[in-house]
Jmol script that loads the backbone (N, CA, C; Angstrom):
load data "model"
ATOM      1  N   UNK A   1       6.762-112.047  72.136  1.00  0.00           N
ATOM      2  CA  UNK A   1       6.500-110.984  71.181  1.00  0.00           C
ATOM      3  C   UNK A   1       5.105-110.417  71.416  1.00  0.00           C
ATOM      4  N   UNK A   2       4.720-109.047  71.313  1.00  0.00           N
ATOM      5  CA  UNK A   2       3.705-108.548  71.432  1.00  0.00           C
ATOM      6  C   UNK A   2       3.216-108.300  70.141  1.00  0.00           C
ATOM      7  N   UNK A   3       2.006-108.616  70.088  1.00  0.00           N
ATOM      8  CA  UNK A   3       0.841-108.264  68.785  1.00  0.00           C
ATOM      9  C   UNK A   3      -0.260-107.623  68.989  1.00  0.00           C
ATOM     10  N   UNK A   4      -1.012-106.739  68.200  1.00  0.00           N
ATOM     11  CA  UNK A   4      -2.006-106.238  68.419  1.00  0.00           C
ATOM     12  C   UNK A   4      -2.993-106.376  66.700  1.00  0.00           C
ATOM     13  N   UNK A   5      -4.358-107.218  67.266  1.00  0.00           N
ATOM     14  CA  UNK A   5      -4.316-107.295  65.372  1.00  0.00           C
ATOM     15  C   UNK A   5      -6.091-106.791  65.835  1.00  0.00           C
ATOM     16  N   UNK A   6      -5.968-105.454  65.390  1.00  0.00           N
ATOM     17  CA  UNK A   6      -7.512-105.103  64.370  1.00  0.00           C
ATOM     18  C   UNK A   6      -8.326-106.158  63.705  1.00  0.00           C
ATOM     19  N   UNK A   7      -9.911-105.466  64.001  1.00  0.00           N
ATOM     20  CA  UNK A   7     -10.392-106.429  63.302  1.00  0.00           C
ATOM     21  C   UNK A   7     -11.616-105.718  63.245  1.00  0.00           C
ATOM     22  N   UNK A   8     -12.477-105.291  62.250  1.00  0.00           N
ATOM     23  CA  UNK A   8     -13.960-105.518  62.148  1.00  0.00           C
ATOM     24  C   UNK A   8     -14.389-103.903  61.484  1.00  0.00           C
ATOM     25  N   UNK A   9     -13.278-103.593  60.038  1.00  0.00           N
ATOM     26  CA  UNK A   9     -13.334-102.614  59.360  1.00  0.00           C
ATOM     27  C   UNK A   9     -13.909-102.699  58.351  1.00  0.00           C
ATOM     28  N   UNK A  10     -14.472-102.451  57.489  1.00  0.00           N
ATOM     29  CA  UNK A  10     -15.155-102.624  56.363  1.00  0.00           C
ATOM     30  C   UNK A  10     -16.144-101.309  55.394  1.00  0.00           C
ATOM     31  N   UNK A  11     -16.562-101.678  54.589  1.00  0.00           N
ATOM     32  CA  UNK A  11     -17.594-100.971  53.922  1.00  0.00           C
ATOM     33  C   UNK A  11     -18.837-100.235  54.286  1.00  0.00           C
ATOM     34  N   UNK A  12     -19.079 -99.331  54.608  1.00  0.00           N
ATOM     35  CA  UNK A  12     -20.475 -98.911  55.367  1.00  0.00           C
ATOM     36  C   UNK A  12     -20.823 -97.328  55.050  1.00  0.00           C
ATOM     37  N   UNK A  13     -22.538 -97.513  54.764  1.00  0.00           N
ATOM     38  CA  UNK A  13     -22.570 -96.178  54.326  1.00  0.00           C
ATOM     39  C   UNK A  13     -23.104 -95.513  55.112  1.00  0.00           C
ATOM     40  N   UNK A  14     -22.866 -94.024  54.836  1.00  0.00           N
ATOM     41  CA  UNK A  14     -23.149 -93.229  55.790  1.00  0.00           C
ATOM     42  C   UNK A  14     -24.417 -93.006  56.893  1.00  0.00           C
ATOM     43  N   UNK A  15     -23.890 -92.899  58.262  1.00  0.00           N
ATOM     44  CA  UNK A  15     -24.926 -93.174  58.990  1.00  0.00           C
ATOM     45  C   UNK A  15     -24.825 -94.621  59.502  1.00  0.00           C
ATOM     46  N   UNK A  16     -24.622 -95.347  59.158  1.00  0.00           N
ATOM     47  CA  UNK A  16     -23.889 -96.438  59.897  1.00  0.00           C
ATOM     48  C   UNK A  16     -23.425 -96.728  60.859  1.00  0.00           C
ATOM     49  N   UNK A  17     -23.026 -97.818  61.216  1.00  0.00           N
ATOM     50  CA  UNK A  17     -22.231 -98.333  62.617  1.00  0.00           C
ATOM     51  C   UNK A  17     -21.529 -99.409  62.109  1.00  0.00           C
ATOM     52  N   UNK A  18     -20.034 -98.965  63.139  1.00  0.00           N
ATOM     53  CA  UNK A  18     -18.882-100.157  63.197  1.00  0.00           C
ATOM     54  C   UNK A  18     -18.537-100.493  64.107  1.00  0.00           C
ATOM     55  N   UNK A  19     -18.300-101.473  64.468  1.00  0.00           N
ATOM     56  CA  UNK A  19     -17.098-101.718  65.697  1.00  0.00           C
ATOM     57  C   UNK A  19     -15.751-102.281  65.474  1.00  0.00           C
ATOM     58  N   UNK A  20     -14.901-101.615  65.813  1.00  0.00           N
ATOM     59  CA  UNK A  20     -13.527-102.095  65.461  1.00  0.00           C
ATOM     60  C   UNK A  20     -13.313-103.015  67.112  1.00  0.00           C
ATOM     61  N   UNK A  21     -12.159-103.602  66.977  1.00  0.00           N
ATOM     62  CA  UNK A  21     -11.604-104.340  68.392  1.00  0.00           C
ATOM     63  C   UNK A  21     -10.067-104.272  67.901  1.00  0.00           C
ATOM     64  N   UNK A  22      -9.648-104.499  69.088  1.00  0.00           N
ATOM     65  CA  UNK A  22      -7.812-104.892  68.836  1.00  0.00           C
ATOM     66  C   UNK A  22      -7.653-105.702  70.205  1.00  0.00           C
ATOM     67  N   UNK A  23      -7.130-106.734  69.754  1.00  0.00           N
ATOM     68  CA  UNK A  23      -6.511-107.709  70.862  1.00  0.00           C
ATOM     69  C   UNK A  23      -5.035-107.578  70.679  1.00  0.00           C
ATOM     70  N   UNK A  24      -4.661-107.713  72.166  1.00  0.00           N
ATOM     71  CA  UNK A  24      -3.439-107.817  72.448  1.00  0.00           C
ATOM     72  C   UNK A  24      -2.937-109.285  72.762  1.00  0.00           C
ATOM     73  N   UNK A  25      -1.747-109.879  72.572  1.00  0.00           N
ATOM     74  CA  UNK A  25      -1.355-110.739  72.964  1.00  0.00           C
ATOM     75  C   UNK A  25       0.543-110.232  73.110  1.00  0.00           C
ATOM     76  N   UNK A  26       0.854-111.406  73.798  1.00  0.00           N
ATOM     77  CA  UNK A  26       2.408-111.554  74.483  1.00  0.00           C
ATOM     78  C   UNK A  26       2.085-111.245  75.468  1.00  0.00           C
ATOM     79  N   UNK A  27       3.370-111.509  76.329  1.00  0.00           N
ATOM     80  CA  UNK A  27       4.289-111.315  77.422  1.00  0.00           C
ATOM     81  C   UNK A  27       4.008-109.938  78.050  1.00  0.00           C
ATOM     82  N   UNK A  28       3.316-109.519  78.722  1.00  0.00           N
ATOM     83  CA  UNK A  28       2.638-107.865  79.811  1.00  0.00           C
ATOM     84  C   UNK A  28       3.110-107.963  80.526  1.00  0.00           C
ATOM     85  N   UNK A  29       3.426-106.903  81.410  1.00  0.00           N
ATOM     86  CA  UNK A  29       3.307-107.150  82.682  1.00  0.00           C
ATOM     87  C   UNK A  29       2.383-105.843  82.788  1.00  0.00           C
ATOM     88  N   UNK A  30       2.028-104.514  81.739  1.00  0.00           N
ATOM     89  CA  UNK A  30       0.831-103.762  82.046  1.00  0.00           C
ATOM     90  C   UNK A  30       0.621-102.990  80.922  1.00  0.00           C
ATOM     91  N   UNK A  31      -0.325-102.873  80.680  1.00  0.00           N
ATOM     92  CA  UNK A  31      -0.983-101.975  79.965  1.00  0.00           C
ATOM     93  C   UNK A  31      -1.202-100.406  80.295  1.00  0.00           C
ATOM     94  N   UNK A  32      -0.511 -99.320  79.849  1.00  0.00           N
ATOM     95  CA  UNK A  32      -0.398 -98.258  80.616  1.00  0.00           C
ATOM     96  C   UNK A  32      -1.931 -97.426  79.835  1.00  0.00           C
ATOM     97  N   UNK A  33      -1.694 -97.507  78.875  1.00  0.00           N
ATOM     98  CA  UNK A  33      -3.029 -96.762  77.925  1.00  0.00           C
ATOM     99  C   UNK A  33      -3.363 -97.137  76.058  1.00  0.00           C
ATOM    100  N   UNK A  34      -4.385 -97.642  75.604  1.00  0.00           N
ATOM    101  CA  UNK A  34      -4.919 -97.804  74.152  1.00  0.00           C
ATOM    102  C   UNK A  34      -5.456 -96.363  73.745  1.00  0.00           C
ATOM    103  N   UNK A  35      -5.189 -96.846  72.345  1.00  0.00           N
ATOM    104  CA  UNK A  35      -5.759 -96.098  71.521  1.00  0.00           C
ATOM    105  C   UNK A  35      -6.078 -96.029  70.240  1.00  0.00           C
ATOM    106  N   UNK A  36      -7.105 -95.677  69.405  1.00  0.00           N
ATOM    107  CA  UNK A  36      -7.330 -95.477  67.849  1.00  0.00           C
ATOM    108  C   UNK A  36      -6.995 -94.444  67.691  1.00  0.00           C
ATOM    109  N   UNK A  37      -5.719 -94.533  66.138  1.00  0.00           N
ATOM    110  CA  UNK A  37      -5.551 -93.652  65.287  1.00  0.00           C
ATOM    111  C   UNK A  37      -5.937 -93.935  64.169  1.00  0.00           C
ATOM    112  N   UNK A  38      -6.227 -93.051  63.270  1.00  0.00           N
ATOM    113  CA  UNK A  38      -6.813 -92.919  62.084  1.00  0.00           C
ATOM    114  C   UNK A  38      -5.602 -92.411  60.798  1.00  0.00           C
ATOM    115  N   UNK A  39      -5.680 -92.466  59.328  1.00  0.00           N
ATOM    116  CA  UNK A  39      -4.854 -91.770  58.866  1.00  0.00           C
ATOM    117  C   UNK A  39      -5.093 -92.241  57.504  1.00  0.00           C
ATOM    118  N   UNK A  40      -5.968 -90.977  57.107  1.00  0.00           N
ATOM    119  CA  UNK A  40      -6.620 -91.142  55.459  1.00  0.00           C
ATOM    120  C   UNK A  40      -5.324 -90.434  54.525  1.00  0.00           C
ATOM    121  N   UNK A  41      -5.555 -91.028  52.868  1.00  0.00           N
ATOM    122  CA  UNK A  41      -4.271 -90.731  52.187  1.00  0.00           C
ATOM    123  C   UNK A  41      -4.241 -89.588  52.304  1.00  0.00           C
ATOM    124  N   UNK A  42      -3.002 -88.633  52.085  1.00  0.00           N
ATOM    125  CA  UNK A  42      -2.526 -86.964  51.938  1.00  0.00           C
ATOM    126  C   UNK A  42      -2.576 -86.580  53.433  1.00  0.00           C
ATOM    127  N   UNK A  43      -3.092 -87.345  54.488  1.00  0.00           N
ATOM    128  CA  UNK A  43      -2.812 -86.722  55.622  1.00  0.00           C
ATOM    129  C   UNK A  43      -2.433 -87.159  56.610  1.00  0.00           C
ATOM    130  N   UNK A  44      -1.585 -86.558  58.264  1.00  0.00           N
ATOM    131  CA  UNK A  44      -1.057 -87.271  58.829  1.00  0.00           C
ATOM    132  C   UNK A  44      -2.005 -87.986  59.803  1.00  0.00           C
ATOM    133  N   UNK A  45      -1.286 -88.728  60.511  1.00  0.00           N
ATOM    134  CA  UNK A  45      -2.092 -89.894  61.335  1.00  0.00           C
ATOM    135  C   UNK A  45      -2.429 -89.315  62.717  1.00  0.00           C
ATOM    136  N   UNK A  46      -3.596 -89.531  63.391  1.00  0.00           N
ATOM    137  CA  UNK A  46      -4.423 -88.561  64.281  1.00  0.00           C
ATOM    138  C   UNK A  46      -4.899 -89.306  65.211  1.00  0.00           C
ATOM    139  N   UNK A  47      -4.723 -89.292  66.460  1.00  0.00           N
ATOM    140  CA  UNK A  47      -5.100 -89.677  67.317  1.00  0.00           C
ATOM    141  C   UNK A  47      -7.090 -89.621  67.464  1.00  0.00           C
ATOM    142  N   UNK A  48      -7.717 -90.568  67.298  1.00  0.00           N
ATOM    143  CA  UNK A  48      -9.138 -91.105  67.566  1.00  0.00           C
ATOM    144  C   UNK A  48      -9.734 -90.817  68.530  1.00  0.00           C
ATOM    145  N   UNK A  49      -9.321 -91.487  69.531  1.00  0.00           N
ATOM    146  CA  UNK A  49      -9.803 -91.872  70.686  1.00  0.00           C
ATOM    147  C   UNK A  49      -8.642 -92.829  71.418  1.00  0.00           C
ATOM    148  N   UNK A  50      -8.780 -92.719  73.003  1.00  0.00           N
ATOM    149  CA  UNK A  50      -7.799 -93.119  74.167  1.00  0.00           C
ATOM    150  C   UNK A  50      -8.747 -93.602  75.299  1.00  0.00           C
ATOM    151  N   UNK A  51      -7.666 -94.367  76.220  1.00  0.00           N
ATOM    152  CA  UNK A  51      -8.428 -95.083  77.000  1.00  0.00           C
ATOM    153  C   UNK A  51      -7.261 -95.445  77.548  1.00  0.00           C
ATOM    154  N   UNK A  52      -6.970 -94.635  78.981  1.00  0.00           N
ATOM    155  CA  UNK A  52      -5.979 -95.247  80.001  1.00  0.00           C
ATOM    156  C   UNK A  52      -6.416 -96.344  81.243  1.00  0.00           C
ATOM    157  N   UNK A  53      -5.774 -96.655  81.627  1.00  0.00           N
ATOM    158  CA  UNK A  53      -5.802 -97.994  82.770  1.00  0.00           C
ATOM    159  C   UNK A  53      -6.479 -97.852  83.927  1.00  0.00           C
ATOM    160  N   UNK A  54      -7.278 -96.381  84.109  1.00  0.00           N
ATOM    161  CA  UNK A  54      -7.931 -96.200  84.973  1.00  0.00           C
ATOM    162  C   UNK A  54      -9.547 -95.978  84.001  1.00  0.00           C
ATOM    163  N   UNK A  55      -9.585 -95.986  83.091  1.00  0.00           N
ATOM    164  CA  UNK A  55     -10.895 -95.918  82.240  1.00  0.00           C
ATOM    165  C   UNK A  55     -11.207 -94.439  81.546  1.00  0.00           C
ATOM    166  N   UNK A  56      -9.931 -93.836  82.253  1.00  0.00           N
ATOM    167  CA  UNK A  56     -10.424 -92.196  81.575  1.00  0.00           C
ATOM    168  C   UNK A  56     -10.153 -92.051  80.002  1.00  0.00           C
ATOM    169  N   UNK A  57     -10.672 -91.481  79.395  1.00  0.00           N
ATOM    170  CA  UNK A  57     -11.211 -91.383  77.736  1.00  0.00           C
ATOM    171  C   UNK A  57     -10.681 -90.043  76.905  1.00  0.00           C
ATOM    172  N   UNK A  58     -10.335 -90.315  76.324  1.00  0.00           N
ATOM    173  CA  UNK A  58     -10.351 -89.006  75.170  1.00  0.00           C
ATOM    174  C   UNK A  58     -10.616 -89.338  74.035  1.00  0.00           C
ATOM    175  N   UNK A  59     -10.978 -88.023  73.330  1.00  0.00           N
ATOM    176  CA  UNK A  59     -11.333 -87.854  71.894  1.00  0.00           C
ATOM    177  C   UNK A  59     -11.325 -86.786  71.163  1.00  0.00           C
ATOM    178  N   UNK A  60     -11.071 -87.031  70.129  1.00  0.00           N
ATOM    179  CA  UNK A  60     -10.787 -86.195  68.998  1.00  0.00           C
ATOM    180  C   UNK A  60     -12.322 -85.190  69.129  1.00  0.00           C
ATOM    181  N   UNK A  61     -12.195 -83.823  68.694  1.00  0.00           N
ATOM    182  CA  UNK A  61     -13.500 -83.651  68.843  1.00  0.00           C
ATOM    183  C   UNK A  61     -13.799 -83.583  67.434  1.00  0.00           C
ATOM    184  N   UNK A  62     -14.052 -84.458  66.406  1.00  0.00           N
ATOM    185  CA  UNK A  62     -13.970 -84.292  65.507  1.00  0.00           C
ATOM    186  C   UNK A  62     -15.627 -86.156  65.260  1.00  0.00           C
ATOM    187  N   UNK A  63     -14.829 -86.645  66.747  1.00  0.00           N
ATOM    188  CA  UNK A  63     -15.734 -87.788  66.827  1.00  0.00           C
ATOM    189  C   UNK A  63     -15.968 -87.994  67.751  1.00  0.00           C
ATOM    190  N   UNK A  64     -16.149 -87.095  68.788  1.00  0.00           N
ATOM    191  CA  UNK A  64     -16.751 -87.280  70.146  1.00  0.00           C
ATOM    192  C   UNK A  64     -18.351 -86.676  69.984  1.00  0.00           C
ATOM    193  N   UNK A  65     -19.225 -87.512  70.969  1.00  0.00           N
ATOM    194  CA  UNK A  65     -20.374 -87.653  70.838  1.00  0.00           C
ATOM    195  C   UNK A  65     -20.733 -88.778  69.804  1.00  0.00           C
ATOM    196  N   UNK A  66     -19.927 -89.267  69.025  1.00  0.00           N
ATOM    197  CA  UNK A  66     -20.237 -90.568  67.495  1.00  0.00           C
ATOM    198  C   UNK A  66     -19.200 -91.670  68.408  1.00  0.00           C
ATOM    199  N   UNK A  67     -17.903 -91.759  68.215  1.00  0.00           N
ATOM    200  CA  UNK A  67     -17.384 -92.860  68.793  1.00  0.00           C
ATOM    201  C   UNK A  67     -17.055 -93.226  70.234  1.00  0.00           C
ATOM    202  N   UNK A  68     -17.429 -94.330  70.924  1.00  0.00           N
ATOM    203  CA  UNK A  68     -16.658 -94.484  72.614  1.00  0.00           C
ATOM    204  C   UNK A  68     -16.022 -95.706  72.408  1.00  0.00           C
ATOM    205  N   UNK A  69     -15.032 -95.601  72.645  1.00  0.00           N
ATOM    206  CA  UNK A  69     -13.702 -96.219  73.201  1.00  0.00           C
ATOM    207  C   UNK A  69     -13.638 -97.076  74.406  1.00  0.00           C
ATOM    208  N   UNK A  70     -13.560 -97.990  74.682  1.00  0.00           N
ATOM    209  CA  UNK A  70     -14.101 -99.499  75.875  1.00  0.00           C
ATOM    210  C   UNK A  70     -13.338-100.332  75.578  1.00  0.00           C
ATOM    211  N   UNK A  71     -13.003-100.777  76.776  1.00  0.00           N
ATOM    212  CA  UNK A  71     -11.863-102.383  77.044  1.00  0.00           C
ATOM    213  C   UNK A  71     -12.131-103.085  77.368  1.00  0.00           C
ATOM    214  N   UNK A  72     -12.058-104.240  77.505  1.00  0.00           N
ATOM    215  CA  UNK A  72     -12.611-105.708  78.488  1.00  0.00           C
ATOM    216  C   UNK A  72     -11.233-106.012  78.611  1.00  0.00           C
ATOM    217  N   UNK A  73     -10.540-106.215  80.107  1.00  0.00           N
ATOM    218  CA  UNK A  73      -9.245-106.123  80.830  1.00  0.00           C
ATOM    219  C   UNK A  73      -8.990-107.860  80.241  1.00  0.00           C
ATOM    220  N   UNK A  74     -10.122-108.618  80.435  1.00  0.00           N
ATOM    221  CA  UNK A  74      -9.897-110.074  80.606  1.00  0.00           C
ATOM    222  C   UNK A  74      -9.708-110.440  79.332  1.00  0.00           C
ATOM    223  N   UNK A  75     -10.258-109.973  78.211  1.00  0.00           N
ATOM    224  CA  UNK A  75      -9.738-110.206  76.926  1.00  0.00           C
ATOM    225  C   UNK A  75      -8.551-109.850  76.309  1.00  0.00           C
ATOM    226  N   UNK A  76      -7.901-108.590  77.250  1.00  0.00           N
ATOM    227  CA  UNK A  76      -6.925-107.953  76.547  1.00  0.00           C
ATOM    228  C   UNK A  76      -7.389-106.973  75.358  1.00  0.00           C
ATOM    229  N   UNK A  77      -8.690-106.775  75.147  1.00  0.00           N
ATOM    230  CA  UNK A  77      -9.282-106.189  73.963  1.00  0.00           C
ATOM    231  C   UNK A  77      -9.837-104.643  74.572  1.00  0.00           C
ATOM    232  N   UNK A  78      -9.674-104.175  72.997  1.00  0.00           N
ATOM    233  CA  UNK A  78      -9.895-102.869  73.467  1.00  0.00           C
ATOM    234  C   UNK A  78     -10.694-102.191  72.377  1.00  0.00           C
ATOM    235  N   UNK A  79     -12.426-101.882  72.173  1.00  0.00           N
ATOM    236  CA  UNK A  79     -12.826-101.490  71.293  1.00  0.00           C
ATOM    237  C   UNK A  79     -13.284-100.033  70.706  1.00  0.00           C
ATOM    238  N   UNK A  80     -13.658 -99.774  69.505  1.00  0.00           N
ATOM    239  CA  UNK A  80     -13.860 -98.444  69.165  1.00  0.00           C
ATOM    240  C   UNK A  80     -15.808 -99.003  68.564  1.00  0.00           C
ATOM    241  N   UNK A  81     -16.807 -98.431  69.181  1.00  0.00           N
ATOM    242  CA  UNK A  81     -18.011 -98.421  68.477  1.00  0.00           C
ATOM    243  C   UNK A  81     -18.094 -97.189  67.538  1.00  0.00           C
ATOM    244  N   UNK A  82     -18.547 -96.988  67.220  1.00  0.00           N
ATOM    245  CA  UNK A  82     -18.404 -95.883  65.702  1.00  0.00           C
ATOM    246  C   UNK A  82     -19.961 -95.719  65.438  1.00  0.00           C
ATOM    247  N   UNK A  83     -20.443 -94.523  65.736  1.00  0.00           N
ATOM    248  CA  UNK A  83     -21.417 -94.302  65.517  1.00  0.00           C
ATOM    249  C   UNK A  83     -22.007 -92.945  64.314  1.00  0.00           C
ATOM    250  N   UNK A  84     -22.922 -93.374  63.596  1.00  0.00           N
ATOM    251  CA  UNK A  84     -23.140 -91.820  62.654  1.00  0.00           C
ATOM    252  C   UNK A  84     -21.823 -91.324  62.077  1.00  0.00           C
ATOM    253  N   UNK A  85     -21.560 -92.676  61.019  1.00  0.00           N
ATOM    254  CA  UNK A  85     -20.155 -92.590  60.572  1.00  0.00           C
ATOM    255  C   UNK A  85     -20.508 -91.862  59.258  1.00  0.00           C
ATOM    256  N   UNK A  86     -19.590 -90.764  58.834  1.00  0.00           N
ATOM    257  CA  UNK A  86     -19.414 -89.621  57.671  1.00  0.00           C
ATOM    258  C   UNK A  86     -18.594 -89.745  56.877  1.00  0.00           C
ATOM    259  N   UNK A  87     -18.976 -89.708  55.723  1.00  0.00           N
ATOM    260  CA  UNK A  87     -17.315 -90.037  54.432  1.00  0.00           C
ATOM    261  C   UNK A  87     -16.247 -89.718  54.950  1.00  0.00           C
ATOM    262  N   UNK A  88     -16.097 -88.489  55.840  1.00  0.00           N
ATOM    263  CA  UNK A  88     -14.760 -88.221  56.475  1.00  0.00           C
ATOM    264  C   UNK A  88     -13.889 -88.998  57.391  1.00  0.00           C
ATOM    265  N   UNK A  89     -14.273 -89.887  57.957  1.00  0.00           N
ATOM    266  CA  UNK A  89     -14.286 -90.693  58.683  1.00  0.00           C
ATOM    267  C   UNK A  89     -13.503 -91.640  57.708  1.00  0.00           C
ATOM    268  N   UNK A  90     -13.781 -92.102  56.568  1.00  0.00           N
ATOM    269  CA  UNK A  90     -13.208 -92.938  55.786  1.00  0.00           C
ATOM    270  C   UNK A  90     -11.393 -92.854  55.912  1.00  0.00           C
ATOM    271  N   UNK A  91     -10.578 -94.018  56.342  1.00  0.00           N
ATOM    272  CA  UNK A  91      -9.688 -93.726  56.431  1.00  0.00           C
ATOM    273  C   UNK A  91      -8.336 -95.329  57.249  1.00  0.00           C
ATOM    274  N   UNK A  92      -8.100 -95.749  57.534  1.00  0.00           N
ATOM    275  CA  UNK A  92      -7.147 -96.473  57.804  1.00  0.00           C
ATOM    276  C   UNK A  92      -7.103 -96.697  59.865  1.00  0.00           C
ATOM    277  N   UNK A  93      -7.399 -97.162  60.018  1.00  0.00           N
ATOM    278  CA  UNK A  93      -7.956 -97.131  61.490  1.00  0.00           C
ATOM    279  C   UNK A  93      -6.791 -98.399  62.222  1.00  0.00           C
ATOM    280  N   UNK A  94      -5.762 -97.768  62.867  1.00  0.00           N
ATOM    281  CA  UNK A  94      -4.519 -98.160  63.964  1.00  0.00           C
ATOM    282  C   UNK A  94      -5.081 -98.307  65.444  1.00  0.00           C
ATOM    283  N   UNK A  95      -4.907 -99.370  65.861  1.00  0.00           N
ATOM    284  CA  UNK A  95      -4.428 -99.432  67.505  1.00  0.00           C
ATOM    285  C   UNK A  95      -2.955 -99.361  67.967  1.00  0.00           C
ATOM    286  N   UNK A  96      -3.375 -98.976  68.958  1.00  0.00           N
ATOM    287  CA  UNK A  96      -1.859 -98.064  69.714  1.00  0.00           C
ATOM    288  C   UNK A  96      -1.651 -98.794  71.497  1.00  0.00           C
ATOM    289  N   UNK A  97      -0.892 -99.325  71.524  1.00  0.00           N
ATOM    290  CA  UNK A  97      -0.729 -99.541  72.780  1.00  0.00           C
ATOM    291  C   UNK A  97       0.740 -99.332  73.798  1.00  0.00           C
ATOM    292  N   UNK A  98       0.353 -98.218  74.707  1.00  0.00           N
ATOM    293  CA  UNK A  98       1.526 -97.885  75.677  1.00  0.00           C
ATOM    294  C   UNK A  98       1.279 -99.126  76.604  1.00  0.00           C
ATOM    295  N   UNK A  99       2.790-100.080  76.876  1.00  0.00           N
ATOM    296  CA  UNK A  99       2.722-101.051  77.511  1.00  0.00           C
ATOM    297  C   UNK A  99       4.139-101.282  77.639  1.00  0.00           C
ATOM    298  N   UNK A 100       3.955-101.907  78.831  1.00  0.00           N
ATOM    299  CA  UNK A 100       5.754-102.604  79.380  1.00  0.00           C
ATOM    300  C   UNK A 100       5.597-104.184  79.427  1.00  0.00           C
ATOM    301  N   UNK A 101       7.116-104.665  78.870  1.00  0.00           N
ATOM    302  CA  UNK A 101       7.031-106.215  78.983  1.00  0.00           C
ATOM    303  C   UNK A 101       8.968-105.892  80.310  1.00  0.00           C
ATOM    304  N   UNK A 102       9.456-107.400  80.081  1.00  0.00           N
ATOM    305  CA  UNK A 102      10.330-107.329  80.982  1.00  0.00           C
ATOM    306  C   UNK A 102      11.531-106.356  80.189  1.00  0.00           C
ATOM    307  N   UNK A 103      11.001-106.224  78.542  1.00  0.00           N
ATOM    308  CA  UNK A 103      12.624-104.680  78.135  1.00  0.00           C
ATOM    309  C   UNK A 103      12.228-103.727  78.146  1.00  0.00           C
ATOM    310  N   UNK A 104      11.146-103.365  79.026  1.00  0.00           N
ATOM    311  CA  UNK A 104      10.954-101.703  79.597  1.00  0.00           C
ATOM    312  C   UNK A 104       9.330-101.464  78.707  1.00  0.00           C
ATOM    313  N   UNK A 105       9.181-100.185  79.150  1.00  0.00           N
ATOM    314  CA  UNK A 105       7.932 -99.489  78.258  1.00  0.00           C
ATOM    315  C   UNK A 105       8.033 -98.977  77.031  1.00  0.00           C
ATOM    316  N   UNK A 106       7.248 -99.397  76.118  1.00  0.00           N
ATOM    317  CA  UNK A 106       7.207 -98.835  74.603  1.00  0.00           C
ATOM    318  C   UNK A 106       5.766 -99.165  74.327  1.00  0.00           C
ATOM    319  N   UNK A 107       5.776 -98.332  73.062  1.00  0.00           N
ATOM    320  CA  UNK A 107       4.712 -98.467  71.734  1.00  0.00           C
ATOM    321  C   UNK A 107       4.689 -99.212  71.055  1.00  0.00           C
ATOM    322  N   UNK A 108       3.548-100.333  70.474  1.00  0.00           N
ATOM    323  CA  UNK A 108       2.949-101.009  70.180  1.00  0.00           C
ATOM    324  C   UNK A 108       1.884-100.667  69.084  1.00  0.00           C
ATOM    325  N   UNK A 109       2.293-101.049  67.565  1.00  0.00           N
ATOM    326  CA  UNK A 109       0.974-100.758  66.385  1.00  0.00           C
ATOM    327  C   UNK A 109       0.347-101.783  66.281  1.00  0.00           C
ATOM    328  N   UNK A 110      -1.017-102.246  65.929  1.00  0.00           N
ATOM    329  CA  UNK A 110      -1.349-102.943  65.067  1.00  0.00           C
ATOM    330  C   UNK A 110      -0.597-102.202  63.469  1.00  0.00           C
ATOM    331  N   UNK A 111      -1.453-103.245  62.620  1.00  0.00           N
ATOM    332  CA  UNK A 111      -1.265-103.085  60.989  1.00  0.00           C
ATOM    333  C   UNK A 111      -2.324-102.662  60.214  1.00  0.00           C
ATOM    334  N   UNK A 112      -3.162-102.028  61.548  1.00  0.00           N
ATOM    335  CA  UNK A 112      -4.152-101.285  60.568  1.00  0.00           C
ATOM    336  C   UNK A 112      -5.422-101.941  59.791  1.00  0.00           C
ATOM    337  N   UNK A 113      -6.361-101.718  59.759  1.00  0.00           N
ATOM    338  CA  UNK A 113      -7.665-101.766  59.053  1.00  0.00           C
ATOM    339  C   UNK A 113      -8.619-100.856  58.584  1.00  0.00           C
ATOM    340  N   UNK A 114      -8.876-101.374  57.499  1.00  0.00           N
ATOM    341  CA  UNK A 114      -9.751-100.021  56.700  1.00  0.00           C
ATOM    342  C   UNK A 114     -11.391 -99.713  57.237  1.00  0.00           C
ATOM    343  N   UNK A 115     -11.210 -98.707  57.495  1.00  0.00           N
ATOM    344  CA  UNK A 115     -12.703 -98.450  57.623  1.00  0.00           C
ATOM    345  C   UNK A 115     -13.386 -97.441  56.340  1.00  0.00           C
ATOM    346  N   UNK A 116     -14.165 -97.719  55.357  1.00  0.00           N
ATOM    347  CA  UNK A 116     -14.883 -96.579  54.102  1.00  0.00           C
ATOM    348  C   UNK A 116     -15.828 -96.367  54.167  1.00  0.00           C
ATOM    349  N   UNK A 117     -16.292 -95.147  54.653  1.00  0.00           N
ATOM    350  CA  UNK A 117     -17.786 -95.023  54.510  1.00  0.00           C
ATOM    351  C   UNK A 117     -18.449 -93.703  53.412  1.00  0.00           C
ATOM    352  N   UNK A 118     -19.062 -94.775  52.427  1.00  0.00           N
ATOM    353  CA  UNK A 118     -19.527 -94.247  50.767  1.00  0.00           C
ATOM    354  C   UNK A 118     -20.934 -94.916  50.846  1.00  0.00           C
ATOM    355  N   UNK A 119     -21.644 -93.804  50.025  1.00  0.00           N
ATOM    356  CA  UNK A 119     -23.039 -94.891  50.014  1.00  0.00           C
ATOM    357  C   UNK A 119     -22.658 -95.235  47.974  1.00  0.00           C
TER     358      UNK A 119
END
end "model"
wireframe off; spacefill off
backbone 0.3
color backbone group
């Protein structure tokens, strides 16, 4: 079984710094591309930031220049640093992983962690 569990969301006021992580565990045979989505109440869920298997990056421009997106292959982990974080920002923070085991390629959620940033 594949899992992906978030970790390191919390309370922080504006101007701040976070780092989220998501580890993967199960049965791989590859990791095609990660990613953070976000998805505060009344609205839909939004792609963050990406990070495919060759290291190339995207981002929302909404948080590019504030968040970068980084993996460590040997951990299976894949993190979001969060920088010059804005109430807007406040919101429900998903990892996403495109990956194949031996029943083909699919998508992969974590369960999500809160990130709030209020002073």
């Amino acid at each position: 079984q594949v899992q992906l569990v978030e970790s390191g969301g919390g309370l922080v006021q504006p101007g701040g710094s976070l780092r989220l992580s998501c580890a993967v565990s199960g049965s791989i045979f590859r990791i095609y591309g990660m990613g953070w989505y976000r998805q505060a109440p009344g609205k839909q869920r939004e792609l963050v930031a990406a990070i495919t298997s060759d290291s190339t990056t995207n981002y929302a421009d909404s948080v590019k220049g504030r968040f970068t997106i980084s993996r460590d292959n040997a951990k299976n982990t894949v993190y979001l640093q969060m920088n010059s974080l804005k109430p807007e920002d406040t919101a429900g923070y998903y990892c996403n992983a495109d990956l194949s085991t031996l029943r083909g390629r699919m998508d992969y959620w974590g369960k999500g962690t809160l990130v709030t940033v209020s002073s």
